[in-house]
C-alpha positions as a Markdown table, in Angstrom:
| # | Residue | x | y | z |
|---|---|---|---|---|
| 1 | Unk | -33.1 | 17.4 | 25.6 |
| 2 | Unk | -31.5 | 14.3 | 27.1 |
| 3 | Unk | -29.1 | 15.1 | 29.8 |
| 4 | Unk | -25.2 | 14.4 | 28.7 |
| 5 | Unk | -24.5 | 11.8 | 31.1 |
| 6 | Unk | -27.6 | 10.1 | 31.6 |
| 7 | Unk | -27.6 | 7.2 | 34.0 |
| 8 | Unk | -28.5 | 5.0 | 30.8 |
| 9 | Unk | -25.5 | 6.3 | 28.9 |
| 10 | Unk | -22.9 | 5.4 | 32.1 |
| 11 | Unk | -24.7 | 2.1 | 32.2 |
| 12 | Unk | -24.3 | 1.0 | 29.1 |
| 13 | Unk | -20.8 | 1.9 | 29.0 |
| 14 | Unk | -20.3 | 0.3 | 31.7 |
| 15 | Unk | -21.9 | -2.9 | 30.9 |
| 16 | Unk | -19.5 | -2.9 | 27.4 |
| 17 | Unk | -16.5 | -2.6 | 29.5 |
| 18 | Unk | -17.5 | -5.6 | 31.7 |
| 19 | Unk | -18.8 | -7.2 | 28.9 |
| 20 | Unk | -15.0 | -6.5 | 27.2 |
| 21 | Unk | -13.2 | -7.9 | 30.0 |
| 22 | Unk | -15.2 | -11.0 | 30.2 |
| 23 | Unk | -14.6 | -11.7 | 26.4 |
| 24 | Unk | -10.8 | -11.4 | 27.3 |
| 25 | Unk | -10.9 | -13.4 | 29.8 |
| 26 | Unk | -12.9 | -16.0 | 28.0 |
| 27 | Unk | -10.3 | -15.8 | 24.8 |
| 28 | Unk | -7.1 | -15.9 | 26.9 |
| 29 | Unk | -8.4 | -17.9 | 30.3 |
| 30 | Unk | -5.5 | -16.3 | 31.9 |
| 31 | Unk | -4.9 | -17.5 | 35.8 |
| 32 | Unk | -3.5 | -14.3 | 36.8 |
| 33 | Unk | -2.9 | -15.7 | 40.1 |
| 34 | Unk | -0.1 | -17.5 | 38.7 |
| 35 | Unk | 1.0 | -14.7 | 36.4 |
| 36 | Unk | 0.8 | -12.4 | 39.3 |
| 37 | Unk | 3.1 | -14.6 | 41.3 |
| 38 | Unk | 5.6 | -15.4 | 38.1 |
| 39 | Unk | 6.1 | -11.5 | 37.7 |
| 40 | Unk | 6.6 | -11.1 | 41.3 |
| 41 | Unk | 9.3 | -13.9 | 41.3 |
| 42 | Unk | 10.9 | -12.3 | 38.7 |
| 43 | Unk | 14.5 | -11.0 | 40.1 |
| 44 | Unk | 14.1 | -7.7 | 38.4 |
| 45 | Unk | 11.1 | -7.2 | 39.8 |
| 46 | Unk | 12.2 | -8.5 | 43.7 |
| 47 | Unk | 13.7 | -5.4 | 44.1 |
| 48 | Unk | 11.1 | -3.5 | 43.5 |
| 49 | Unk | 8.1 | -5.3 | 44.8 |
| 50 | Unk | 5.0 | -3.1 | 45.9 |
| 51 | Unk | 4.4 | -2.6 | 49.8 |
| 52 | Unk | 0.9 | -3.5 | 49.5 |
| 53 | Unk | 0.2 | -7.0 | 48.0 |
């Protein structure tokens, strides 16, 4: 009897997860700086910019 959430089991899923992001990352090579920055230009969006940034 394996415990449910074994440290293995959370690792693992964690690791796929990373794993996930860096394969986005890799296909879409976004610079999210710039993103970041062109959503926060956005005049919609200057109204309602968050207070921490």
């Amino acid at each position: 009897g394996q415990p449910a959430l074994s440290p293995v089991a959370i690792f693992s899923q964690l690791g796929s997860l990373y794993t996930l992001a860096i394969l986005l990352y890799l296909m879409f090579k976004v610079d999210w700086t710039k993103t970041m920055h062109r959503w926060l230009d956005h005049p919609a969006l200057r109204r309602h910019k968050p207070e921490v940034l």
